[in-house]
N, C-alpha and C positions, 0 to 999 in steps of 0.2 A: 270648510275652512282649510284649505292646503296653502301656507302661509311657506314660504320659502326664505328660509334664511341663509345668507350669503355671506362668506367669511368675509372680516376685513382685512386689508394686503400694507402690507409698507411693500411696494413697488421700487422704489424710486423715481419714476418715471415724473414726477413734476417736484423733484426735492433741489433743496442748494443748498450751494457750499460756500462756506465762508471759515477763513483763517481754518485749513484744514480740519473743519467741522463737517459734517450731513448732514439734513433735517429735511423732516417730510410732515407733513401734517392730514390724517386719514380720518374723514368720518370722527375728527375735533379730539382726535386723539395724535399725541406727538411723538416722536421719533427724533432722538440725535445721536447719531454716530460720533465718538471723541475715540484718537489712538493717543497712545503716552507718545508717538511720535510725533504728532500735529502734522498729518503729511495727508489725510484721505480725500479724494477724489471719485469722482462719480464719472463710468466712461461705459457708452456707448450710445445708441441714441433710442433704440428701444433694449428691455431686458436690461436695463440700467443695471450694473455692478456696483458696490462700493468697494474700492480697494488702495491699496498705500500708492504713494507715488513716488516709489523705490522702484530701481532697475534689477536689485538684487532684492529677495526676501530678506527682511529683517527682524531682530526678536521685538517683539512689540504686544502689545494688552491693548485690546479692542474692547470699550463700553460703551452699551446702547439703553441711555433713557428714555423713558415711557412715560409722558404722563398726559392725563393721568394713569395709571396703572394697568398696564392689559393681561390676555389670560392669553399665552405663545401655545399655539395649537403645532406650527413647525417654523422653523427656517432652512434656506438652502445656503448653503455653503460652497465653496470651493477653494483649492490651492490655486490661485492664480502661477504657476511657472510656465516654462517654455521649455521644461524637460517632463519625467515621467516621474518626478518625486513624489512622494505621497507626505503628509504631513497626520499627528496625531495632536485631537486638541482636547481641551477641556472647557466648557460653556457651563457655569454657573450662576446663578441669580434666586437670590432670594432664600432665606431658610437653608436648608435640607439640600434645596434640588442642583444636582449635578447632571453632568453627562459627558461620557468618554466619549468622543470621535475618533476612529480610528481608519488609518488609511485613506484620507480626501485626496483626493487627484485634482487635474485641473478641469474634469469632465464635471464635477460637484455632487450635492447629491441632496436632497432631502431630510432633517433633521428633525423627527420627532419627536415634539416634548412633553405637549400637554399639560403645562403647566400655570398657575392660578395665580392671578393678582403681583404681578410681575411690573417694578417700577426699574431697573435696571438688570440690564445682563452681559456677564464679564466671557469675553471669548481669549483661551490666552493657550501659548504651549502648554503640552501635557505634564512638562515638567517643568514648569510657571515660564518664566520669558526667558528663559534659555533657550528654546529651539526657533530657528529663523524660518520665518515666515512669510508666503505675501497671501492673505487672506480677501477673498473678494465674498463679500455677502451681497445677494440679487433680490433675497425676500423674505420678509416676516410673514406667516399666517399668523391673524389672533381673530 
């Protein structure tokens, strides 16, 4: 019995947008992307990114519902810029669970969480939405 279980992905890669919303639907589990700026965008055509659709970074709080409720093993992140800034964040959801990011570039990088029963997760500066941002998320593991 070598039974192989295979993580499941918010991709992007067959999600849409509607009135600066995301949504992906994985294995009847859902996925929405909302910004308090109503502005996200989904761009490329494989490796999908979700990211604002500012020229310039802006201060802005990124929440991503789940339902029903999943358990976020990682996400990748990036600063979307066209300089070498780096950006500090804070992703929260549920209880307790936090997590400092620090220094994302626009290269990205892997975020893991590990965390349980997860029906919303708030991505926002480190020092709430005072710091400008342009935020691209490429992928949920759960």
């Amino acid at each position: 019995n070598n039974v192989q279980n295979n993580p499941l992905v918010f991709n992007w890669e067959d999600a849409t947008v509607s009135a600066g919303e995301v949504s992906q639907t994985s294995d009847n589990f859902t996925a929405t992307v909302v910004s308090d700026s109503d502005n996200l965008i989904l761009e490329g055509t494989t490796n999908k990114t979700i990211k604002n659709d500012s020229a310039t970074p802006l201060e802005q709080k990124i929440t991503i519902n789940f339902s029903p409720s999943i358990d976020i093993a990682s996400l990748f992140l990036l600063n979307d810029t066209d300089d070498t800034g780096t950006i500090d964040l804070t992703i929260s959801g549920g209880g307790s669970n936090s997590e400092e990011v620090t220094s994302l570039d626009k290269t990205g990088e892997t975020i893991d969480l590990g965390w349980k029963n997860i029906s919303s997760l708030t991505i926002e500066g480190k020092d709430g939405v005072t710091t400008a941002y342009k935020l691209g998320i490429r992928q949920i593991q759960f």
